[in-house]
C-alpha positions in Angstrom: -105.3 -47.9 23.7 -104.3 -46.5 20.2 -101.0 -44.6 18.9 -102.4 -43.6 15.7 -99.3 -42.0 12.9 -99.9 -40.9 9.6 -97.2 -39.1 7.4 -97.9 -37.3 4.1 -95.6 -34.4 4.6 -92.2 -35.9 3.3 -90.2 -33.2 2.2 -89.3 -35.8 -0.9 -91.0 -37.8 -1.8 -94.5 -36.4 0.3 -97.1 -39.0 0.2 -100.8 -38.6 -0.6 -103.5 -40.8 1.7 -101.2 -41.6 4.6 -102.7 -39.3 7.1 -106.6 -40.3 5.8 -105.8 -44.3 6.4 -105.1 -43.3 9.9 -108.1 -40.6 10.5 -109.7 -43.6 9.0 -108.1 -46.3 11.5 -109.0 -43.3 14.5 -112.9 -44.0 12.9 -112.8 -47.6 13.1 -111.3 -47.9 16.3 -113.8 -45.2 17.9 -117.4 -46.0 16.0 -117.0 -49.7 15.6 -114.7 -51.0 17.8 -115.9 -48.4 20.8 -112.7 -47.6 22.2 -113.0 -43.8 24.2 -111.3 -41.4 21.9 -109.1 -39.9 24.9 -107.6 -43.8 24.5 -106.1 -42.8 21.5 -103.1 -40.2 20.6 -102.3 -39.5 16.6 -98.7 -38.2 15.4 -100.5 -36.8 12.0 -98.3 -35.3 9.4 -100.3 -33.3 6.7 -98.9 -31.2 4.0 -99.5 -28.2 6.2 -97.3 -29.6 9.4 -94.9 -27.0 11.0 -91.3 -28.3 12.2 -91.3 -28.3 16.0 -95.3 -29.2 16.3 -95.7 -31.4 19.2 -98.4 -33.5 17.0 -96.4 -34.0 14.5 -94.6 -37.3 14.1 -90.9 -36.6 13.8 -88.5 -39.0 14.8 -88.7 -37.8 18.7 -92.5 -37.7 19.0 -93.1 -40.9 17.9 -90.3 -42.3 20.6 -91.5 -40.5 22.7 -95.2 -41.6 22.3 -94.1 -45.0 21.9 -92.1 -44.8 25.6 -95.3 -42.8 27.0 -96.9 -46.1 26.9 -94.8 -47.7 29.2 -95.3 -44.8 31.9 -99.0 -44.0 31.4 -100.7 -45.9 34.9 -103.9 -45.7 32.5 -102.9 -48.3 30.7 -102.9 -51.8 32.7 -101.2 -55.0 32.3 -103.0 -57.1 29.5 -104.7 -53.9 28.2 -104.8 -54.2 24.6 -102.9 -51.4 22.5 -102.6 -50.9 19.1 -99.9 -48.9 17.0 -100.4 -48.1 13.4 -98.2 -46.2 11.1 -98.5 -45.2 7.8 -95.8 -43.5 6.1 -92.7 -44.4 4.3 -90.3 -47.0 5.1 -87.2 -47.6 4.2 -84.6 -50.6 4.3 -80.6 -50.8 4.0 -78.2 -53.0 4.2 -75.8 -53.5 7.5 -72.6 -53.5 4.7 -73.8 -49.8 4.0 -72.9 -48.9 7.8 -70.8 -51.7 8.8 -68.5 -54.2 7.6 -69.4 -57.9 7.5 -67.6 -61.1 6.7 -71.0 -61.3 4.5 -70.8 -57.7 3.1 -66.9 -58.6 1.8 -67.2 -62.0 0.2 -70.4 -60.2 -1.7 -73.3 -61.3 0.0 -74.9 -59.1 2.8 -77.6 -61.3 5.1 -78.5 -58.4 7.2 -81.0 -56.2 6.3 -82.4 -53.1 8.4 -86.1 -51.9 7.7 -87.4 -48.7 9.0 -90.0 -46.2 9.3 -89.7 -42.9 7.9 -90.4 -39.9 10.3 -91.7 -36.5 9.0 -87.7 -35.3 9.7 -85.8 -37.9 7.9 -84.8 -35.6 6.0 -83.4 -33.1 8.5 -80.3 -32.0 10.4 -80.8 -32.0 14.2 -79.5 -29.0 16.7 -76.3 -30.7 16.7 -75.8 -30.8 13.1 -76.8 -34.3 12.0 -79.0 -36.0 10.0 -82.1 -37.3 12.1 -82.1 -41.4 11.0 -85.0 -43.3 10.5 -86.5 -45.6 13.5 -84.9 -49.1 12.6 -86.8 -52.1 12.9 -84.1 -53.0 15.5 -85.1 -50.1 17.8 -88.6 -50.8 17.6 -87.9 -54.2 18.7 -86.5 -52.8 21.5 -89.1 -50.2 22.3 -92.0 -53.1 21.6 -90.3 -55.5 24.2 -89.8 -52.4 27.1 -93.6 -51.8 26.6 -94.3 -55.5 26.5 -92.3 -56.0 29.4 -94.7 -53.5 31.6 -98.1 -54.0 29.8 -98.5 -57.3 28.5 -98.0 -58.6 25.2 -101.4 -57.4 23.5 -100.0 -55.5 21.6 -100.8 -54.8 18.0 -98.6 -53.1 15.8 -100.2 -52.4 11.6 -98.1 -50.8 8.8 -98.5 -49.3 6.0 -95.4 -49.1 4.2 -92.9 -50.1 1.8 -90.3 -52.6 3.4 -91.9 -54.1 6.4 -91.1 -57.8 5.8 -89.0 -57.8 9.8 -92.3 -56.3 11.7 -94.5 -59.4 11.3 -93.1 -60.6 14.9 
């Protein structure tokens, strides 16, 4: 089982190549690895995406993949699954949101990494910006899917600021 995402489409910053490496990844998967290509499901974000496109991997999609995981009886306990992402990602530090007894005396220990989604850049329906998907709510996601499939679970990025993904 495969959740393919690729991002080009940024609307700063739009990348070139991020979308082939996972069309690539989709190749490898099905012509040498021999997993059935209705295993896998791609989030792909070309430059010629349209906002609202239910392939296209804004911040809900990809949750939302991510969750369908855990409720898709296809998938069995042990199965082996593989996420793969290509896109941006981002990192900040917790003083920029919060404050710490690190962030005041100058020093701030805790760093959040992030994936970029196709919206990052977007207000929602209720008139706020759409955030990035945090390596902390990946954690969380990861462990839920974990928890009901097994740990064989294979997550590759290709990004900028990944260092807390190598769990």
């Amino acid at each position: 089982w495969a959740v393919l995402i690729g991002i080009d489409a940024y609307l700063s910053n739009p990348l070139h190549g991020a979308v082939s490496d996972a069309l690539s990844m989709r190749g490898f998967l099905v012509d040498d690895l021999g997993i059935p290509e209705h295993r896998i499901q791609c989030l792909l974000g070309p430059h010629d995406s349209t906002p609202g496109d239910p392939s296209a991997p804004s911040r809900m999609n990809i949750i939302n993949m991510l969750h369908s995981l855990i409720s898709n009886e296809e998938i069995q306990r042990g199965d082996n699954i593989i996420i793969y992402y290509a896109g941006h990602g981002s990192c900040y530090n917790c003083s920029d949101h919060f404050s710490t007894a690190e962030s005041r005396h100058g020093k701030d220990l805790c760093s959040i990494e992030a994936l970029c989604p196709i919206d990052r850049d977007s207000i929602d329906a209720n008139g706020l910006p759409i955030p990035d998907i945090s390596d902390r709510e990946l954690n969380v996601l990861f462990s839920q899917i974990s928890h009901v499939k097994g740990h064989k679970i294979t997550f590759i990025v290709d990004c900028c600021h990944t260092r807390s993904f190598d769990r």
